[in-house]
PDB file of N, CA, C and O in Angstrom:
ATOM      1  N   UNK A   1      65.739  -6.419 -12.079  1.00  0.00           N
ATOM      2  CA  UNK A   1      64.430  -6.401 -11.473  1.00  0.00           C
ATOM      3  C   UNK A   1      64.539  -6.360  -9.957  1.00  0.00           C
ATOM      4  O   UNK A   1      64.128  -5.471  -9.212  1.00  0.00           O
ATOM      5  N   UNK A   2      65.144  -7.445  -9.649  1.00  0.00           N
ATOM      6  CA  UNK A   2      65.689  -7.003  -8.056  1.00  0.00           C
ATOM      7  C   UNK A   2      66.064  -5.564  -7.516  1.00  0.00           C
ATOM      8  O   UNK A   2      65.730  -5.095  -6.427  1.00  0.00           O
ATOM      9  N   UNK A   3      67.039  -4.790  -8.768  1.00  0.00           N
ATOM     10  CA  UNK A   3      66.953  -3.808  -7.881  1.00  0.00           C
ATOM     11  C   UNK A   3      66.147  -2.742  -7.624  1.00  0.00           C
ATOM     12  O   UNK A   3      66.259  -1.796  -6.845  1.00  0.00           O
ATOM     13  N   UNK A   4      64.840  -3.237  -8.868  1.00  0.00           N
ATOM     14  CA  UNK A   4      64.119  -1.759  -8.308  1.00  0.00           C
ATOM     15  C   UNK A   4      62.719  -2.200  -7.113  1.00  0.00           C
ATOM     16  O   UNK A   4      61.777  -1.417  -6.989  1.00  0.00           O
ATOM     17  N   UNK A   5      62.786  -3.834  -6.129  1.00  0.00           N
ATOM     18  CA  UNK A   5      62.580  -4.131  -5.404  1.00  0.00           C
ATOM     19  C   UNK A   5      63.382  -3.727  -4.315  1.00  0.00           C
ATOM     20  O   UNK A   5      62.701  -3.463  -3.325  1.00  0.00           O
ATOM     21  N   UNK A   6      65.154  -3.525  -4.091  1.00  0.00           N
ATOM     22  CA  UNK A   6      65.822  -3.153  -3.544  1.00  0.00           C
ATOM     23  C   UNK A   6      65.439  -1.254  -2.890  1.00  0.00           C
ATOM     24  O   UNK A   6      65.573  -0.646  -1.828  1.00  0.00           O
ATOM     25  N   UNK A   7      64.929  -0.953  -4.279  1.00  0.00           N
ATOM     26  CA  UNK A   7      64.686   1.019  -4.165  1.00  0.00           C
ATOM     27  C   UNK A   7      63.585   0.738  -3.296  1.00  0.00           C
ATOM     28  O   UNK A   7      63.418   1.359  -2.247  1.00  0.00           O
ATOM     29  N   UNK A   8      62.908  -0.076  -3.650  1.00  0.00           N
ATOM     30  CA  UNK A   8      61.559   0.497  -2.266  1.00  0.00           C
ATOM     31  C   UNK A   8      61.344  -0.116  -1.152  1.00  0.00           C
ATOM     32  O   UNK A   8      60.328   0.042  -0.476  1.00  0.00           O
ATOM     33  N   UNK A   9      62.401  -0.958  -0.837  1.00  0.00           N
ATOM     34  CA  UNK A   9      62.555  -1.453   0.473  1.00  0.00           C
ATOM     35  C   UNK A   9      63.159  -0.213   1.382  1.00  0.00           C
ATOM     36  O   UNK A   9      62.748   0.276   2.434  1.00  0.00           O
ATOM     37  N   UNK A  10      64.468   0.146   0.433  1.00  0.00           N
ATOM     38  CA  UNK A  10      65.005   1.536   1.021  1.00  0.00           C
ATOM     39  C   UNK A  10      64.320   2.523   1.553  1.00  0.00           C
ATOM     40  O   UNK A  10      64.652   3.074   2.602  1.00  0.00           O
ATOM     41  N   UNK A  11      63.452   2.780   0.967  1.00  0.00           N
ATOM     42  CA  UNK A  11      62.307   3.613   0.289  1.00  0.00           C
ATOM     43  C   UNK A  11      61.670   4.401   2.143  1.00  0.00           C
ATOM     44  O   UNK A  11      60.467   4.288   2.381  1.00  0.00           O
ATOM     45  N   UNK A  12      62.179   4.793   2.743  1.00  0.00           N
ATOM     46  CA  UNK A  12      61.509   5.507   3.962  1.00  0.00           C
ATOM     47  C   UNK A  12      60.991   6.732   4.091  1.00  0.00           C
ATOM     48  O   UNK A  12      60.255   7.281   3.272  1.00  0.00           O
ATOM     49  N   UNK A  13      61.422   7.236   5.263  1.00  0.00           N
ATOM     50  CA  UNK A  13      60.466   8.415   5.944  1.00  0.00           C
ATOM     51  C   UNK A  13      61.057   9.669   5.180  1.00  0.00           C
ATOM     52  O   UNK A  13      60.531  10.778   5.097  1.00  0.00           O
ATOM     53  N   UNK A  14      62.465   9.189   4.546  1.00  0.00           N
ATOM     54  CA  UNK A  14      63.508  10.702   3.800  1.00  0.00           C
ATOM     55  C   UNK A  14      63.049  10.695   2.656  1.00  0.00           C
ATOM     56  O   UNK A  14      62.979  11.742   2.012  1.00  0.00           O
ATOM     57  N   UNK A  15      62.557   9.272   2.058  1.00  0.00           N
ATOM     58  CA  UNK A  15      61.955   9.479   0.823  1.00  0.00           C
ATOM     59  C   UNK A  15      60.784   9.999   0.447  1.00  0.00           C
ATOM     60  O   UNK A  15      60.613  10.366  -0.715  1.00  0.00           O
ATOM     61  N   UNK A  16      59.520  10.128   1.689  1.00  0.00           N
ATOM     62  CA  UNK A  16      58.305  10.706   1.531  1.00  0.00           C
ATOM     63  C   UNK A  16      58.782  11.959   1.570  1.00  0.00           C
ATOM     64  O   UNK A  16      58.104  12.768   0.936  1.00  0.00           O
ATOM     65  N   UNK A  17      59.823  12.415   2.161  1.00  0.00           N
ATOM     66  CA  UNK A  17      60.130  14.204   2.429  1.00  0.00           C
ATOM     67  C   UNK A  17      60.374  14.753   1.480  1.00  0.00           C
ATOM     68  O   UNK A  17      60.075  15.886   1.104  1.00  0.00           O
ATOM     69  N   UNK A  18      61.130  13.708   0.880  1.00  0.00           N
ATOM     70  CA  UNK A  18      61.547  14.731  -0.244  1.00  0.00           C
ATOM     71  C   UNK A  18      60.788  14.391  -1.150  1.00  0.00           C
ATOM     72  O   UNK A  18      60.148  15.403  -1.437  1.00  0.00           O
ATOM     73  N   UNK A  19      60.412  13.403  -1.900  1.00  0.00           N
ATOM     74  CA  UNK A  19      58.570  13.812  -2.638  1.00  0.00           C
ATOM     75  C   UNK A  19      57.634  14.800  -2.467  1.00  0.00           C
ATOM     76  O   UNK A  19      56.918  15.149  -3.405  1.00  0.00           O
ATOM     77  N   UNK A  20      57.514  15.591  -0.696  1.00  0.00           N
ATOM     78  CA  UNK A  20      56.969  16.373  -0.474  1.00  0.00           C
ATOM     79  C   UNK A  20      57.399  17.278  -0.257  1.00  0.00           C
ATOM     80  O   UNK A  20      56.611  18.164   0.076  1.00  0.00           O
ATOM     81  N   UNK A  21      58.582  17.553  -0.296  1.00  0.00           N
ATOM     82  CA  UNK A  21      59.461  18.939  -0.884  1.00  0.00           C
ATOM     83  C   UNK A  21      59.852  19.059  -2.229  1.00  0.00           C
ATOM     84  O   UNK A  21      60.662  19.984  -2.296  1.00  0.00           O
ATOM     85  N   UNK A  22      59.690  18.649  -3.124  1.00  0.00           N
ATOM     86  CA  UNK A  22      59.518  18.658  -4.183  1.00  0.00           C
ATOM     87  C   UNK A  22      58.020  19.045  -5.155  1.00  0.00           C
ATOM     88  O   UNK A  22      57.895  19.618  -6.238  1.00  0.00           O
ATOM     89  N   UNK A  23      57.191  18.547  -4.373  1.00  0.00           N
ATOM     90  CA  UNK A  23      55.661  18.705  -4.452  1.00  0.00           C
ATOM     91  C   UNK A  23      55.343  20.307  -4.301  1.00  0.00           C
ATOM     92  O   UNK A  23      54.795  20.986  -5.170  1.00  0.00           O
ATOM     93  N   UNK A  24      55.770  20.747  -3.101  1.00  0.00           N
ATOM     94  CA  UNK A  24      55.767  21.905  -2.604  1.00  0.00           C
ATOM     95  C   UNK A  24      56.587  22.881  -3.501  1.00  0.00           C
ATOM     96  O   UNK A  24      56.111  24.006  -3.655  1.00  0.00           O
ATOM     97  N   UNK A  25      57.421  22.665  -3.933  1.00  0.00           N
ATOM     98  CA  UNK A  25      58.674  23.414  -4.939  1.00  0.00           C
ATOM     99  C   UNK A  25      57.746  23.532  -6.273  1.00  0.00           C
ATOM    100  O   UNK A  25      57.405  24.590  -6.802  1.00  0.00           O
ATOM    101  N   UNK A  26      57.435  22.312  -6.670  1.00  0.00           N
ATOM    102  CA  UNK A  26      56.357  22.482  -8.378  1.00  0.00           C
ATOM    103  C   UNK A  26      55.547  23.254  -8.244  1.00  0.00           C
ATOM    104  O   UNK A  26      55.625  24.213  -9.011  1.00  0.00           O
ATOM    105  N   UNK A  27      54.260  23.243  -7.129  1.00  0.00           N
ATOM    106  CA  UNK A  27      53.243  23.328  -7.114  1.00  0.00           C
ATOM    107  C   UNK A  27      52.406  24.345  -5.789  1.00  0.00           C
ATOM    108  O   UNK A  27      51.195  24.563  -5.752  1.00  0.00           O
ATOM    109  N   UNK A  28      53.531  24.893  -4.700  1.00  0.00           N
ATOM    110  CA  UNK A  28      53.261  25.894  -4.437  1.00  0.00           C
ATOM    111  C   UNK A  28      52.382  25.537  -3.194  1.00  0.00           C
ATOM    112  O   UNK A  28      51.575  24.695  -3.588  1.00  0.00           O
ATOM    113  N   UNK A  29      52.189  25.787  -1.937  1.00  0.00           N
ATOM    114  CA  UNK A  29      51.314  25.658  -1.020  1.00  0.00           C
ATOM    115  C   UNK A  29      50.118  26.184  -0.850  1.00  0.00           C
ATOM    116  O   UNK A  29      49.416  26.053   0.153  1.00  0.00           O
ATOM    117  N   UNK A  30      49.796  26.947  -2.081  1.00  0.00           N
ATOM    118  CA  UNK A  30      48.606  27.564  -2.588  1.00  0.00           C
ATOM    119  C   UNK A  30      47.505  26.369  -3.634  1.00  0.00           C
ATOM    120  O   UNK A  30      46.317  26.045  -3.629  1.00  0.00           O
ATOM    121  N   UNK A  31      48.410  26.114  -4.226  1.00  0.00           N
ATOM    122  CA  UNK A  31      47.739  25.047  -5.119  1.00  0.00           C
ATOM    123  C   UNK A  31      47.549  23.452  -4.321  1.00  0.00           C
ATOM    124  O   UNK A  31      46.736  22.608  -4.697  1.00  0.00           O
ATOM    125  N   UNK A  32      48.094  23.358  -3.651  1.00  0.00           N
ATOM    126  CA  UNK A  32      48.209  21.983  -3.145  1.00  0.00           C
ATOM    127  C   UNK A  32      46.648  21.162  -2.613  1.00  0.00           C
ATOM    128  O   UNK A  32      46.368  19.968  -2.725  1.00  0.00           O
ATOM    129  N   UNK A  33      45.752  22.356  -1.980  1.00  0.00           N
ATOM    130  CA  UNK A  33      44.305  22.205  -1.109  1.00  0.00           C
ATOM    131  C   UNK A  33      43.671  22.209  -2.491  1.00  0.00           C
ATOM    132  O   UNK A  33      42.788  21.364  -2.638  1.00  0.00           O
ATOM    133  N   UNK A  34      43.909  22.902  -3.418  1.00  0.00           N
ATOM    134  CA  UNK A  34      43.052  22.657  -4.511  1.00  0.00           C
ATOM    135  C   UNK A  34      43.228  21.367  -5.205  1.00  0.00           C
ATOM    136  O   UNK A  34      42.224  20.681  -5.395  1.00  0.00           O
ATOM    137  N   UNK A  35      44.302  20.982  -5.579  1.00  0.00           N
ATOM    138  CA  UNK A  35      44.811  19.622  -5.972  1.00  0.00           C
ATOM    139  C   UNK A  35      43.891  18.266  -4.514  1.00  0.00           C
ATOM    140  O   UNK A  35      43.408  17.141  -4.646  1.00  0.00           O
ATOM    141  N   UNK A  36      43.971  18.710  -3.934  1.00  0.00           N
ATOM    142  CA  UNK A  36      43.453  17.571  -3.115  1.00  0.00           C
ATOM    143  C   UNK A  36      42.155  17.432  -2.891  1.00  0.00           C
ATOM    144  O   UNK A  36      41.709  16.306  -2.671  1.00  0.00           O
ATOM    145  N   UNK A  37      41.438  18.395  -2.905  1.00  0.00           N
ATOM    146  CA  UNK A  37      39.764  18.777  -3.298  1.00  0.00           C
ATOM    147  C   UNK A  37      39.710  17.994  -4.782  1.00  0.00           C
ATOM    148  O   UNK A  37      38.795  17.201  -5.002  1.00  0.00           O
ATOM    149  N   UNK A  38      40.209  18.123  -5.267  1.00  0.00           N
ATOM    150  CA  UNK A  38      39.977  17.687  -6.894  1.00  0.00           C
ATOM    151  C   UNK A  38      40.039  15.939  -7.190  1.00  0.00           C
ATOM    152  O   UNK A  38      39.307  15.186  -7.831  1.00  0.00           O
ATOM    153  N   UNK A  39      41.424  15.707  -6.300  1.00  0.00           N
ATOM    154  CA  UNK A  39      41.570  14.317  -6.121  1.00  0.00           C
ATOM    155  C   UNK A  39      40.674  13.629  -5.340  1.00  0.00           C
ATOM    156  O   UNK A  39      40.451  12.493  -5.758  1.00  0.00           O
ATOM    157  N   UNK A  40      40.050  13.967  -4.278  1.00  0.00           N
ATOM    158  CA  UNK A  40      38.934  13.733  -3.562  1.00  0.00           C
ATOM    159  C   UNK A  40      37.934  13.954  -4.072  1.00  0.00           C
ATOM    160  O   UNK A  40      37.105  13.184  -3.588  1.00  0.00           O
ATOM    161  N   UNK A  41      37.354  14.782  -5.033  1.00  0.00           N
ATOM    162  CA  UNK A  41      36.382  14.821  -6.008  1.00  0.00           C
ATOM    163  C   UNK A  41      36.144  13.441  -6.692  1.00  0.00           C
ATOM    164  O   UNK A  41      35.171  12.689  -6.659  1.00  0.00           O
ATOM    165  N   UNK A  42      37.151  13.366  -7.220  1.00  0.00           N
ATOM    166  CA  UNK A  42      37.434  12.115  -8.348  1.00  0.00           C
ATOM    167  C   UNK A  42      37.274  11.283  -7.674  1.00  0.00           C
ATOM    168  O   UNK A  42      36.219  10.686  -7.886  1.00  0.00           O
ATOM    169  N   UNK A  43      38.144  10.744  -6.517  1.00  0.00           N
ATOM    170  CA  UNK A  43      37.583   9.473  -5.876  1.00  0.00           C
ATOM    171  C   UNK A  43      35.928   9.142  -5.155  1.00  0.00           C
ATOM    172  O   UNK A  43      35.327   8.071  -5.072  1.00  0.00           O
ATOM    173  N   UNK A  44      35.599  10.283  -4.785  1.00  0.00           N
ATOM    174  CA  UNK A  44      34.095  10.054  -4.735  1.00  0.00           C
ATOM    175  C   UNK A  44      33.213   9.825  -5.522  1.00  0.00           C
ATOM    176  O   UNK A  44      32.247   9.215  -5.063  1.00  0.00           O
ATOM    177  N   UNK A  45      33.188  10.149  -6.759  1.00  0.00           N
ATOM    178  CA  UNK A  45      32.304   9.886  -7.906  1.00  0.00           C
ATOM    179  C   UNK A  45      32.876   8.950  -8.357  1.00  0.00           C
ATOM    180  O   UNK A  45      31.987   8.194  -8.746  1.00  0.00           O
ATOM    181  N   UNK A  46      33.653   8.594  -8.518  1.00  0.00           N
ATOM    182  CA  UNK A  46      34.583   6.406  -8.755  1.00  0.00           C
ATOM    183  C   UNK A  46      33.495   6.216  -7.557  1.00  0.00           C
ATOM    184  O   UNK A  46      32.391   6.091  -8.087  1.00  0.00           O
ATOM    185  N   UNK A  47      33.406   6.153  -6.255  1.00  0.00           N
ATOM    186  CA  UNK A  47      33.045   5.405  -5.346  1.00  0.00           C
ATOM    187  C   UNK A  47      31.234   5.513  -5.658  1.00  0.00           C
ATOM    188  O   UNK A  47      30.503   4.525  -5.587  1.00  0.00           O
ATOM    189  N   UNK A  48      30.918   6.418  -5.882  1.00  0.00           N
ATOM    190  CA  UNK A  48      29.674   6.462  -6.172  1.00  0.00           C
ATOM    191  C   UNK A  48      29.000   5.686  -7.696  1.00  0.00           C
ATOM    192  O   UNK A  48      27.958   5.037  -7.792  1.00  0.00           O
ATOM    193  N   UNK A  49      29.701   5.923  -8.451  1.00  0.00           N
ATOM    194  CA  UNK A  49      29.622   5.405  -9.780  1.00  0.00           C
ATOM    195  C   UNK A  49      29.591   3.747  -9.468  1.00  0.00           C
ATOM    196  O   UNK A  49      28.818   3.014 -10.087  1.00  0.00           O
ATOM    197  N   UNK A  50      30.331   3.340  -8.647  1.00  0.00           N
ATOM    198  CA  UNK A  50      30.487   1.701  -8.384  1.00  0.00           C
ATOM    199  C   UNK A  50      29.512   1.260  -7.509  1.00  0.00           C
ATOM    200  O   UNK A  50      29.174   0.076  -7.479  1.00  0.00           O
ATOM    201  N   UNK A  51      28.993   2.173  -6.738  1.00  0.00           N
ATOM    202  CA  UNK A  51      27.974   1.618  -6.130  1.00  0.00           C
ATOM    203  C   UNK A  51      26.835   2.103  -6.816  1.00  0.00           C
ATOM    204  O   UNK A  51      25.862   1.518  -6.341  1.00  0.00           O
ATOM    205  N   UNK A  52      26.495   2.871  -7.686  1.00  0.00           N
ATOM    206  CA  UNK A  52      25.330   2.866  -9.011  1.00  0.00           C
ATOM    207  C   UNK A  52      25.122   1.341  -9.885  1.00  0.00           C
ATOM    208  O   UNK A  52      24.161   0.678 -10.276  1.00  0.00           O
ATOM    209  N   UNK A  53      26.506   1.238  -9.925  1.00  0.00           N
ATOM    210  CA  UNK A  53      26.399  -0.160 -11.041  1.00  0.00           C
ATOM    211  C   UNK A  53      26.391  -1.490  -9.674  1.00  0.00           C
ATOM    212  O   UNK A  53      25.767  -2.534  -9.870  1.00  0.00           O
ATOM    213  N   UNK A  54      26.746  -1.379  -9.060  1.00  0.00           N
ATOM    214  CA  UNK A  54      26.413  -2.740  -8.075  1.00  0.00           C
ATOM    215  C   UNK A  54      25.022  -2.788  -7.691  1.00  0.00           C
ATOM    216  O   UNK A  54      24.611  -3.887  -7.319  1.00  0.00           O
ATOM    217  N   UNK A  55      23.987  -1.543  -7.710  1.00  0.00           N
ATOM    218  CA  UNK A  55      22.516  -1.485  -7.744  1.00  0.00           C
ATOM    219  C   UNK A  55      21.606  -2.338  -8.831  1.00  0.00           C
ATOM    220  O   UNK A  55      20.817  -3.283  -8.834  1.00  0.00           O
ATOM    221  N   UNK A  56      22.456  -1.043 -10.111  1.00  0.00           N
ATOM    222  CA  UNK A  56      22.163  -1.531 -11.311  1.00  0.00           C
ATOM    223  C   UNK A  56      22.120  -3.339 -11.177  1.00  0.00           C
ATOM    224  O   UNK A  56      21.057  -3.930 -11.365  1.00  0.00           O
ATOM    225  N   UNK A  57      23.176  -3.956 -10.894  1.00  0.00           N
ATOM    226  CA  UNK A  57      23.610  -5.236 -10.971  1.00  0.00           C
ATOM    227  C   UNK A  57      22.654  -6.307 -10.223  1.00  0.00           C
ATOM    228  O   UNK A  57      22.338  -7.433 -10.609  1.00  0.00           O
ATOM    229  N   UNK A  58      22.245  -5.548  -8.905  1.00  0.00           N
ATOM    230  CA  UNK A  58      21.196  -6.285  -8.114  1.00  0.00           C
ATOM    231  C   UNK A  58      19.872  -6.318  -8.465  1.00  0.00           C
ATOM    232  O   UNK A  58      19.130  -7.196  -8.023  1.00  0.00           O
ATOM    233  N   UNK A  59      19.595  -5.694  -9.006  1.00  0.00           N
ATOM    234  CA  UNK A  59      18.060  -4.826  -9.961  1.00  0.00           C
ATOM    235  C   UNK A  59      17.740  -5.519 -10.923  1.00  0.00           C
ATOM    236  O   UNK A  59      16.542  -5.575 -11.197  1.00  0.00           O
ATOM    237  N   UNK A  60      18.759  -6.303 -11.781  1.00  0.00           N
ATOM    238  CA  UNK A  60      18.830  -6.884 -12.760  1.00  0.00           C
ATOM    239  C   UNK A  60      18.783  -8.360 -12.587  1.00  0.00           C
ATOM    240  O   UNK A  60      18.352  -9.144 -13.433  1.00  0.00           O
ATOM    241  N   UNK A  61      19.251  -8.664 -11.446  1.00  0.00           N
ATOM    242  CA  UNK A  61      19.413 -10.288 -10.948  1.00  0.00           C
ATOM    243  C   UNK A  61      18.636 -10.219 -10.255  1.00  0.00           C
ATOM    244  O   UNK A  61      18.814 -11.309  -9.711  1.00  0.00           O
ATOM    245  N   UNK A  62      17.500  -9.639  -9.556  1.00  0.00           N
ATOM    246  CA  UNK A  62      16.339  -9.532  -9.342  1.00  0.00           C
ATOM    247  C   UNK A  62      15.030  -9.935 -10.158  1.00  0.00           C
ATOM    248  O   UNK A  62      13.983 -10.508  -9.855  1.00  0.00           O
ATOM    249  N   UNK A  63      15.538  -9.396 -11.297  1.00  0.00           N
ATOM    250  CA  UNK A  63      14.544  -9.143 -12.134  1.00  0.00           C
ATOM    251  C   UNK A  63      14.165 -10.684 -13.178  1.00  0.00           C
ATOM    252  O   UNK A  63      13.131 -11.221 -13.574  1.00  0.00           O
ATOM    253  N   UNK A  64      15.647 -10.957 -13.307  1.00  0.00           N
ATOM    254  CA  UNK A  64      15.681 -12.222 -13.719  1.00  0.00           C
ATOM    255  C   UNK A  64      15.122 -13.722 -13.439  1.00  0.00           C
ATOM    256  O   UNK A  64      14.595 -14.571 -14.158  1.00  0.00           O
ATOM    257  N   UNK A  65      15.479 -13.660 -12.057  1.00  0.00           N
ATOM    258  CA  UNK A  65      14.503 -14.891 -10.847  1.00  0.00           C
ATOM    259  C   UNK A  65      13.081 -14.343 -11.080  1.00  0.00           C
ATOM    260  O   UNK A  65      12.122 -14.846 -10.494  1.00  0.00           O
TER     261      UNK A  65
END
């Protein structure tokens, strides 16, 4: 267990590179802006969806008093 605390201490600026040369190798510098539009898609509607139900949530404990 220690050592895979050990891997990401290591874990630096050579290791983001090559994640992102590798990224680039799968997936092409064409696809990449689309992949990130998409991922940014997704996280906005999570962020929106949570603040629907924290409405929902106040609306309701409102309603209750």
């Amino acid at each position: 267990m220690n050592e895979t605390f050990l891997f990401i201490q290591k874990f630096g600026i050579w290791g983001f590179v090559l994640i992102l040369v590798v990224v680039l190798i799968l997936f092409g510098g064409r696809k990449i802006p689309e992949l990130m539009r998409g991922l940014g898609g997704g996280i906005k509607e999570f962020k929106d969806a949570v603040k629907e139900d924290e409405k929902s949530d106040a609306k309701s404990d409102n309603k209750e008093k």
